[in-house]
N, C-alpha and C positions, 0 to 999 in steps of 0.2 A: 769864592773859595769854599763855603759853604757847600753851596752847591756841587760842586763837586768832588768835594768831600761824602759827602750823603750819596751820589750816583755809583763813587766805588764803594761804598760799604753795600748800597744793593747789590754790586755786580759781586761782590765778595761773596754776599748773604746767598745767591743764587749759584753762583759755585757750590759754595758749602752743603746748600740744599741737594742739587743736581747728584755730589757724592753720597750724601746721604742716604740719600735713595738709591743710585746705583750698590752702597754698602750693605743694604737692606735687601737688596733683589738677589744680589750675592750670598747673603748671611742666609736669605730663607731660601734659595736654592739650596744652599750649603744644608740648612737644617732637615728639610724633606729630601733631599739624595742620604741624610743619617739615616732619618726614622724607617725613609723605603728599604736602605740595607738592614737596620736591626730587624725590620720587620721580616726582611727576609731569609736572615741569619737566623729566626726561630722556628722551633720545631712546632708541626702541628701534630700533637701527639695523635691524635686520631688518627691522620692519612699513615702516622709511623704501623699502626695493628695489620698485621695480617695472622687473619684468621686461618688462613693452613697451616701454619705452625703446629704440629702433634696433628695432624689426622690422617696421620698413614700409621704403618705398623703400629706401637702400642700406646700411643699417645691420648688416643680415646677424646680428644679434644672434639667439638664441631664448631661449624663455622656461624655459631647463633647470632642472628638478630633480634634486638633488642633496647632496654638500656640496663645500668649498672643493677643485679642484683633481683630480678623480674621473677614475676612467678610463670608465664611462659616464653618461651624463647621460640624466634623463627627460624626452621633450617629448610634446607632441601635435604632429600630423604634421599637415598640408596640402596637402606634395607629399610624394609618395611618388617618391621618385629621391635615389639618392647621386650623382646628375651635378654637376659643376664648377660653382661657384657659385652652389648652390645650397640657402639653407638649409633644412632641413627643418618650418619653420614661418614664416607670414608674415600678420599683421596683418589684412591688409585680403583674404587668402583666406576663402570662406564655409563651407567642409568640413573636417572633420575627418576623414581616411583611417586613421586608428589611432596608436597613442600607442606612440613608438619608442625602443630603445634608442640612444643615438645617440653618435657620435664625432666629431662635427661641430667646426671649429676658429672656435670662437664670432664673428661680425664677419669671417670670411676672404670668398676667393673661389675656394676648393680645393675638396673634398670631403669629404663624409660617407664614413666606409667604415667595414666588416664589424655593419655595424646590423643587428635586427629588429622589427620591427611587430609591437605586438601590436592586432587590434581587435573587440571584443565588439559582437555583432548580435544582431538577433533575427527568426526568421523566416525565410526561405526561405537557403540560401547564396550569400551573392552572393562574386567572390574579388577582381574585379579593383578597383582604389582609384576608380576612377569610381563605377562601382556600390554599393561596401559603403561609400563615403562617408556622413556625414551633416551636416546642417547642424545651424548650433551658434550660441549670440546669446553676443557677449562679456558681456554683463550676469550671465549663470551661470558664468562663469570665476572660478577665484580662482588669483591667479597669487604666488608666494613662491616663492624659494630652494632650499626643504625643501618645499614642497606645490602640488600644482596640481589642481584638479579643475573638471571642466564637463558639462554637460546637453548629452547628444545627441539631438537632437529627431526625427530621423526613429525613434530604435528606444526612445524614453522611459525613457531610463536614465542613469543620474550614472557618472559614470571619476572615478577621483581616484591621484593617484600618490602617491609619496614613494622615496628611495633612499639607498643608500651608497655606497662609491666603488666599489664593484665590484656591487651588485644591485639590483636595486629590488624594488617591490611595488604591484601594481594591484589596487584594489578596486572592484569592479559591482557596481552595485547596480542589477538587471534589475526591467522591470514582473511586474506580475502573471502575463500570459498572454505566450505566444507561447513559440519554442522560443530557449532561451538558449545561445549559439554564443559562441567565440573561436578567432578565426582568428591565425594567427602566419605570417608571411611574413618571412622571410629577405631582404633588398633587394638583390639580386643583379645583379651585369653576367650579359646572355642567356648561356646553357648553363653557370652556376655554379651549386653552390650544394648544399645537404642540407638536407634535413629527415626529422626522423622522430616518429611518433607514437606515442606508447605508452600507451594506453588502460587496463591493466594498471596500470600504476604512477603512472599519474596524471600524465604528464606528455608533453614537447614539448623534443626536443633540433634541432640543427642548426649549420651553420655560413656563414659569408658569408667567402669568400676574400675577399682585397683586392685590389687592382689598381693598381698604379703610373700618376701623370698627371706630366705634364714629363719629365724624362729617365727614359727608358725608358715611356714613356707603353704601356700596354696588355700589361706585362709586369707579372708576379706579383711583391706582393711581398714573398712568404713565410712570410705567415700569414696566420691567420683570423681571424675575430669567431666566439666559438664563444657559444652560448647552451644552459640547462637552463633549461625554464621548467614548474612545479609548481603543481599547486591541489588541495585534499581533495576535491572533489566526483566523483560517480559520474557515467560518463560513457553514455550514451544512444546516442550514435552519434559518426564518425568518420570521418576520412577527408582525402587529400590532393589536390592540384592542380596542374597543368604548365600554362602558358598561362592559358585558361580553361576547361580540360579539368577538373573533379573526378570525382575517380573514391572512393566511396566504400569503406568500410572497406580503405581502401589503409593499409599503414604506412608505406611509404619512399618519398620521391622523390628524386632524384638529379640531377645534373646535366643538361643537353640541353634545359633548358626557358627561355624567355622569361624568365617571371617562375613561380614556383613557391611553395607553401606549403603548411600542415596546419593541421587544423580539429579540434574537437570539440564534438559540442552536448552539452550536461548534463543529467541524467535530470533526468522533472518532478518529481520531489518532492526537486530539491537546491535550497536558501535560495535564497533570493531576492538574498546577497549574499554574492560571492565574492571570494575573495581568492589572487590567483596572485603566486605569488612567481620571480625572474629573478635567476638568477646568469648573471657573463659573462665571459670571460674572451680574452684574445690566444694563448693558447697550446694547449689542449686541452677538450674536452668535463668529462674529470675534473676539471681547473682551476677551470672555471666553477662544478659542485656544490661543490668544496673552499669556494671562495668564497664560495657562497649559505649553507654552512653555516656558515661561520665569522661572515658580517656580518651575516645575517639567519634566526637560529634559530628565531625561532616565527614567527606564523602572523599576527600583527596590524600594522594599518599604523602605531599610532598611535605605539607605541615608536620606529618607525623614523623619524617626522614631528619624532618629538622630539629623536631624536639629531641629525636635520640642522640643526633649528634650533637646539641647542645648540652646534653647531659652526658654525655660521653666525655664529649674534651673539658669539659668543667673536673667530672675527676678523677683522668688521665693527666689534664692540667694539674694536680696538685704536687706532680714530680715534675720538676724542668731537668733536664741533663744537655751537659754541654762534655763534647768532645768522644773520644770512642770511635769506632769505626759506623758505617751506616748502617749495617746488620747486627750489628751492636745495639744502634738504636731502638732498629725494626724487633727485633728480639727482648728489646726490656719493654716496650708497649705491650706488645702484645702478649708478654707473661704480667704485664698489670693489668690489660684486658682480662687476662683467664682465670687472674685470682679477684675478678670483683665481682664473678658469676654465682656464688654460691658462700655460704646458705640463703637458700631463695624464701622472698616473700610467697607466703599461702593466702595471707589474709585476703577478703575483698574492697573494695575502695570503701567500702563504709564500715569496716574492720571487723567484719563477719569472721570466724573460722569453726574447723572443725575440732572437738576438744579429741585431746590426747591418747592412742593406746586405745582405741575403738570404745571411747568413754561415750559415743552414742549421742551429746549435746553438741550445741553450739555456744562459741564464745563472739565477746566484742572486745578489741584491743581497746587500750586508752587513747584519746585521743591525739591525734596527731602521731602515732604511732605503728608498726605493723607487726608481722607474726611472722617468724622464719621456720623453715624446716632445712633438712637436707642437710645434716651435721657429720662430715667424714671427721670424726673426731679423733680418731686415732690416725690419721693424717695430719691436720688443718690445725692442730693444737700447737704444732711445729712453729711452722710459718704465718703462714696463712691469718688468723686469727691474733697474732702479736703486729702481722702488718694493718690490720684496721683497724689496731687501738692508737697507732697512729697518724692513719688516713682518714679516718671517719668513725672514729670513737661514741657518739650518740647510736650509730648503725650499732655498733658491738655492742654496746650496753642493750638496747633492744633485742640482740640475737642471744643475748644472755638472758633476759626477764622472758624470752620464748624456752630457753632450756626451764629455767625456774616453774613457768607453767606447767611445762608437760610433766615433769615430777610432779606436780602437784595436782595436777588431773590424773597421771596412770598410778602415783602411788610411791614412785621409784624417783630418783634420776635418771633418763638413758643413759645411756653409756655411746652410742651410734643409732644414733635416730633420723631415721631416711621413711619417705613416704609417712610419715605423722606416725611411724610405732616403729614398740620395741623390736630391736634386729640381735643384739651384741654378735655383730657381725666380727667385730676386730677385737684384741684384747684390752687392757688394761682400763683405767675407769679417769679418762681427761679432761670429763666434763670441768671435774672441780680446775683443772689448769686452765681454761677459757675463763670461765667464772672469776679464780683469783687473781689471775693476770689483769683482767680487766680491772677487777676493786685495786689492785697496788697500784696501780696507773692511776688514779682518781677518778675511774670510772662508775661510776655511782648509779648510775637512772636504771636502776630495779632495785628488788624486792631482796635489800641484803638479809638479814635479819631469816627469812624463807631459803634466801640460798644455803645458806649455810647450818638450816636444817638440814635438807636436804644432801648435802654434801655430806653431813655426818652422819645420816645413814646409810649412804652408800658403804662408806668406811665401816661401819662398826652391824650392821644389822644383814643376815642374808634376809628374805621373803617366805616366805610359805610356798612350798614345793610346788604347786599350781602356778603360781606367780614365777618365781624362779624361772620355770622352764620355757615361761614367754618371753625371758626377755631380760626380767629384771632383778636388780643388782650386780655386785662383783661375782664376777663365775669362781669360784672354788678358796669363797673368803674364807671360811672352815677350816682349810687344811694350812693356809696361808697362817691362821692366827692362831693354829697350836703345833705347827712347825716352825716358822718366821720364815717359811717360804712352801712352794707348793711341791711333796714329792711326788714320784714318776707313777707311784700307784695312783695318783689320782688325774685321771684320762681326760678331768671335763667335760664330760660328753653333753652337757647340755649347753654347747656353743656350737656357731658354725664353724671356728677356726679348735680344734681337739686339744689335746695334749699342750704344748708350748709353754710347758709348765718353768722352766728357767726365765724365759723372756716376761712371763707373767710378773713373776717374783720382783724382777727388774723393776717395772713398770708400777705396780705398785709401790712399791719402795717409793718412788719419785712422787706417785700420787701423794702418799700419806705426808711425805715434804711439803707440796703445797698445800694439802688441809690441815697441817701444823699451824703451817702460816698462817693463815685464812682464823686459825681458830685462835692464835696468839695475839692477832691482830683486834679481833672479837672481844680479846680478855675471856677467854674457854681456857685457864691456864690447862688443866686436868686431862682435857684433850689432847690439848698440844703439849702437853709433858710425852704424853702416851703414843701420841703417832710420829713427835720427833724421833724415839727411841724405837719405833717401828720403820720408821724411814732407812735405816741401817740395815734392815734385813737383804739387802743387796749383797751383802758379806756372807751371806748363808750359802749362795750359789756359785760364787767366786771359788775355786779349786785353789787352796793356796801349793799347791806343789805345780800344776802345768800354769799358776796363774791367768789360767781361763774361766770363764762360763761354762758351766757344767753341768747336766742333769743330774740329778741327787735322788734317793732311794730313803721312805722314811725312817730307816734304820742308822743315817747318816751318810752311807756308802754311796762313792760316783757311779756313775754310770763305767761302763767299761766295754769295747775299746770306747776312744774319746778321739777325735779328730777336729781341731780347732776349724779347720781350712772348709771343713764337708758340712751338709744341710745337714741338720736333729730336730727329732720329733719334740724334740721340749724346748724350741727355737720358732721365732715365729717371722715367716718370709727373710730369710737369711741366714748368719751364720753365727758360730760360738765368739767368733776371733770379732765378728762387727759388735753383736749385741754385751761381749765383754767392755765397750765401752759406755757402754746406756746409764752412765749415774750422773747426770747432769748437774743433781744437786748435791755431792760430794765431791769433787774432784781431786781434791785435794786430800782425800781417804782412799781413792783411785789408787791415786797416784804410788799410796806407801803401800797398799796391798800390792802391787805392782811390783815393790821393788824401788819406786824410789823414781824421780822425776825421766834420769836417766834410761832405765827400764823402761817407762812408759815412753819414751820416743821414741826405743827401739821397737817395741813391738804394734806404736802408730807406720812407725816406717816399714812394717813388715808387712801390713795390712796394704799399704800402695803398693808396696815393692812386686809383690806379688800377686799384684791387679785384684785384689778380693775388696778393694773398696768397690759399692753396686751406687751410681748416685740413682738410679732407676726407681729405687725404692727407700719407706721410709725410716730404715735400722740405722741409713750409713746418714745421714743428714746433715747433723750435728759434728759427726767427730771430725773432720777438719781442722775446727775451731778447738782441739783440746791443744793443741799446740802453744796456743796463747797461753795458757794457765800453768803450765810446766817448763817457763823456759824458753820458749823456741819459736817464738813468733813468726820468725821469715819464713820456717815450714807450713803455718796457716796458710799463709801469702801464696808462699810457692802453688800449695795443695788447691787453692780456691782457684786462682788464677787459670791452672789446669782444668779443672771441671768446667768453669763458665767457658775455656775457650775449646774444648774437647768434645764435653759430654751433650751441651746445647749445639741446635744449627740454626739458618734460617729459613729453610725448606721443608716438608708436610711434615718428613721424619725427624724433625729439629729437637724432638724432647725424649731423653733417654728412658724413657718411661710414661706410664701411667700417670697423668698429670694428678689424677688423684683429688678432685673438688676443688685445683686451685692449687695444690699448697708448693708440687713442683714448679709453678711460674713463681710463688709466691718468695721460696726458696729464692729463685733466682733475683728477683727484683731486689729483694736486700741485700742478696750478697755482690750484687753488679753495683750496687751504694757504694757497699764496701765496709758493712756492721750484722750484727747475727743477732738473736737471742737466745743464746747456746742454753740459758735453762727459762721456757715461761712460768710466771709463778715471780721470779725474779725480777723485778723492775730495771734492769740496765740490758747492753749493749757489749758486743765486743767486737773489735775493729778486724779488718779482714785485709782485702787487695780492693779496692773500685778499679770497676771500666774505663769511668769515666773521669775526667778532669775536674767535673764541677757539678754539683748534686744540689737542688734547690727544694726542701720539704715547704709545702705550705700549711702551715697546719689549721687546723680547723677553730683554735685561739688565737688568729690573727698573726702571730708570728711566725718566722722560718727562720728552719733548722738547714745548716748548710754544710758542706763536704766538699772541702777544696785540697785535690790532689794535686799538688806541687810537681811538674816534672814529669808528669805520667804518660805512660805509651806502655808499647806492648813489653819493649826488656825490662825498662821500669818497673817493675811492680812490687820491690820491696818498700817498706814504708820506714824509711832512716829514722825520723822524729815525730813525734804527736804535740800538736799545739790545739789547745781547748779556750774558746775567748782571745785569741792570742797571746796565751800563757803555756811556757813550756808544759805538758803534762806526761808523766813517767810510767802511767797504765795504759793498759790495752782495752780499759771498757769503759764505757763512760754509760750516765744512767737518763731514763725516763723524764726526769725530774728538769734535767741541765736540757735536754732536746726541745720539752716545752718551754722553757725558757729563751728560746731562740736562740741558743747555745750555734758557736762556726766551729766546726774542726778541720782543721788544715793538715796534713798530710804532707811530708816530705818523700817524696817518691824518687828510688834511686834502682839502679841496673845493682846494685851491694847488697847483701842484709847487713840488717845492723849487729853491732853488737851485743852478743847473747848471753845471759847466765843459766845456766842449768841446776 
């Protein structure tokens, strides 16, 4: 009995096993048919970018390869010109002139400067960009981030790029026959410029001076764009060009030419596919090799494809979204793509740079650190600059201790500093909103203490006339601080943008708010008594009878006629009725000058009603979000939801505007979240409409910040309830402080608005 007792507990035992295992085969099928759907359910924010987004009509975007934030970026060319507003690639051009280094301030209306072309022909030498042009069918394009490659059909050969932040690398791949050429042009203003060819070693150095546009227009501005450019193949013949003069086996051309450049064709028995590699640098020839040695050591593109894409979706990766439509998706990459391009690193990899304002030295960052330029500050002070205090706040404090430097190499603070000098290309003086947006956030890594010298001389000191008219300080602080605002007799003339003496007024006001702060924070009480009570001069320009913005006369008298609706010379890119809402940091004194919460939603509602909201540009930005603060929320809602699904597309012409250094994608990325920071300077937030269902911030402290819209779709989009932590919450802004805290906010999304008080 025993024994057969014992024979069925084994046959039991082996049952039991048998299902075991079958439950097991089941369960991990069951588990990997999950992880392959999760996995496939997620986005790969990288394949989401498309880089045609803005590069037709005025979006001024190009299709850069690269990675996040680079001091040169890869495009293909179309025009060949670093002239003022003008990008180096454009949509709906049908040639392709050569595939450039480029410096371009992505979305501006400045310049390209110290660039060079490189472009592979075959066949006879043609130099000039008309001629060695080729036509090109977008269908063979492939445009990404990290890669771009396309078919030039007049000489039957593939270009494909890829880069680092300082070199890139172009691979040809030439037909069978014909003689295979690369020409390299330097894009120079006439009678600049070096090139040299070195057939010997295999290689093509030169350099593209820069040239200062706005103040000091057509004066140097004390560096170069230096290039080494390198390939292993044996080279057949050589030679350089002036004009369109080539002159064969030349080595050097120098300055005193139009346009100039060098050439080499490749012996016929070198491969059919070559690969030249571009180091670059701002400071010197050696720089540039140091650089191509250090980021691009061997000789293939495909390491380099992959380092940019891994750096690409790393922080693309740091926004996950779920839900929204696919162009929706395609459209919030690719405006995080456009706002992670700028301000670009200058420095060299061993943190070489150029000092400041044609200060004639050279500096060395700290270590582990780098050096940025290219600040559309009266832009980017908006958006832009409040989104990577928190995507990458150590970058922002760095792009901070780079303003704090160059004040303190030229003298000043910039105010718009592009190409390493002074421009006061735009108005108002926002350095200090970068600067103290960053410190309220707890951004700390520079030189407080210096900043905030600095900040307080822009405030309180003009320059010595000399000085001044380069560039530096506030343009027309004089009239501003013994009128409390600037009147119509003073024309500004020593700015590129004149007059705009109302919007000035504005704009300052809002400065002197955040060096209040800055200086309150400090313990400066004497200051911040003094520029809080300066911050008000916003009321000097407010017309209290049309309760508009209004040019003023030093005698006190408006301007006269006055046309809210119509463009004024004391108005700067827009209108009375837009920039009458520019007090970001009062609203609530808006509001009573106004007339009263009431009033001001009629006359936000008069601003849509009769289409004179512009999102194109940077005056209307902001006021969307004043709804929230008087009352009336669901018209945020309403108003936002409209521009993101109106004014943006996902086609070349996708961006209503001049993207502007970033700050229109940047614009967009928050506000498709579904949060604003209607004042920087301000440490919080104010809640809006999201796209999307489900927002996942990663932040750069380990935790995330998340945004879960309840019920959301396209009718949806008013927000019934706000829960913070999962705790009912009865405001519309939540702060800095609660986000880095891994703070959830949840959203009740309903086809209703809720209900409102006014």
């Amino acid at each position: 009995m025993a024994a057969i007792k014992i024979r069925k507990a084994n046959t039991i035992l082996r049952k039991l096993s048998f299902f075991a295992v079958l439950l097991g085969m089941v369960t991990g099928v069951a588990v990997r048919q999950l992880l392959s759907q999760q996995k496939a359910s997620r986005i790969d924010q990288l394949a989401m970018v498309d880089p045609r987004i803005g590069t037709s009509n005025e979006g001024q975007t190009y299709p850069v390869v690269g990675v996040p934030f680079g001091m040169t970026g890869w495009t293909p060319e179309t025009r060949s010109t670093e002239a003022k507003c003008v990008s180096p690639y454009y949509y709906d051009d049908t040639k392709i002139t050569g595939f450039r280094g480029s410096h371009w301030l992505s979305g501006s209306c400045t310049q390209d400067y110290g660039t060079a072309t490189l472009m592979p022909t075959v066949g006879q030498i043609k130099v000039s960009p008309e001629e060695r042009g080729s036509s090109y069918k977008h269908a063979s394009e492939v445009m990404s981030p990290a890669y771009y490659s396309v078919h030039l059909d007049d000489y039957d050969l593939k270009a494909e790029l890829a880069g680092t932040t300082r070199a890139g690398i172009l691979r040809i791949t030439y037909p069978e026959n014909g003689k295979h050429n690369l020409l390299v042009e330097p894009n120079v203003r006439p009678g600049l410029g070096f090139v040299e060819v070195r057939p010997e070693k295999k290689e093509i150095v030169g350099y593209n001076p820069v040239v200062r546009i706005y103040q000091g227009a057509g004066k140097s501005a004390g560096f170069s764009g230096y290039f080494v450019i390198k390939f292993r193949e044996e080279v057949q013949d050589f030679g350089t060009w002036c004009g369109k003069t080539v002159t064969l086996h030349s080595h050097i051309q120098g300055s005193g030419c139009d346009r100039l450049g060098g050439f080499v064709t490749f012996a016929d028995n070198a491969p059919k596919t070559v690969d030249v590699k571009i180091g670059t640098s701002f400071t010197s020839l050696e720089e540039a090799e140091k650089n191509l040695a250090a980021e691009e050591p061997g000789w293939e593109l495909e390491p380099v494809r992959q380092q940019a894409e891994d750096a690409w979706r790393g922080y693309l990766g740091r926004i996950e979204i779920t839900g929204g439509t696919a162009e929706q998706q395609k459209m919030f990459y690719t405006a995080l793509f456009h706002a992670s391009l700028a301000p670009r690193i200058v420095s060299d990899a061993d943190g070489t740079y150029n000092g400041f304002g044609q200060e004639g030295k050279l500096h060395h960052t700290r270590p582990g650190t780098d050096y940025y330029d290219d600040f559309s500050l009266w832009d980017s002070f908006r958006s832009l600059h409040p989104l990577l205090t928190i995507l990458d706040p150590k970058r922002d404090g760095e792009m901070v201790q780079s303003l704090v430097d160059k004040g303190a190499q030229g003298g000043f603070l910039p105010i718009f500093p592009t190409w390493n000098s002074y421009t006061s290309e735009m108005i108002g003086d926002h350095t200090v909103a970068v600067v103290y947006d960053a410190y309220a956030k707890g951004i700390h890594n520079f030189d407080v203490p210096e900043a905030y010298r600095l900040v307080r001389q822009n405030a309180f000191i003009t320059p010595p006339h000399d000085d001044y008219v380069e560039g530096k300080g506030r343009r027309a602080l004089i009239s501003y601080d013994r009128y409390g605002y600037i009147p119509l007799e003073d024309e500004v003339l020593d700015a590129f943008h004149q007059r705009e003496q109302a919007s000035r007024t504005l704009e300052y006001a809002y400065d002197d708010y955040v060096v209040a702060q800055f200086a309150a924070a400090l313990g400066h009480k004497e200051d911040a008594d003094r520029l809080f009570k300066r911050s008000t001069n916003w009321k000097n320009v407010l017309d209290p009878e049309t309760r508009f913005v209004r040019g003023r006369y030093a005698n006190g008298n408006w301007i006269s006629p006055f046309a809210p609706d119509k463009p004024a010379t004391y108005i700067t890119e827009g209108l009375p009725w837009q920039y009458t809402f520019f007090v970001p940091h009062d609203i609530e004194g808006l509001s009573k000058a106004l007339g009263g919460n009431q009033a001001m939603i009629a006359k936000l509602d008069g601003l849509f009603d009769k289409k004179l909201y512009y999102q194109g540009n940077e005056p209307s930005h902001g006021i969307a979000y004043l709804y929230n603060f008087i009352g009336a929320p669901s018209k945020t809602q309403e108003r936002i939801r409209e521009i993101l699904n109106t004014d943006f597309g996902p086609g070349a012409n996708g961006l209503p505007g001049n993207d502007d250094a970033g700050q229109m994608s940047a614009w967009y990325v928050l506000s498709a979240m579904g949060f604003y920071p209607w004042c920087p300077g301000t440490p919080s937030y104010t809640v809006g409409s999201p796209l999307f269902s489900h927002v996942a911030i990663h932040l750069p402290n380990g935790k995330r910040f998340s945004i879960e819209a309840k019920n959301n779709s396209a009718s949806n989009l008013y927000v019934q309830s706000v829960r913070l932590n999962g705790k009912a919450y009865s405001g519309w802004t939540f702060t800095h402080q609660e986000m880095l805290q891994g703070a959830s906010l949840t959203l009740q999304m309903s086809a209703e608005p809720s209900v409102e008080k006014h």
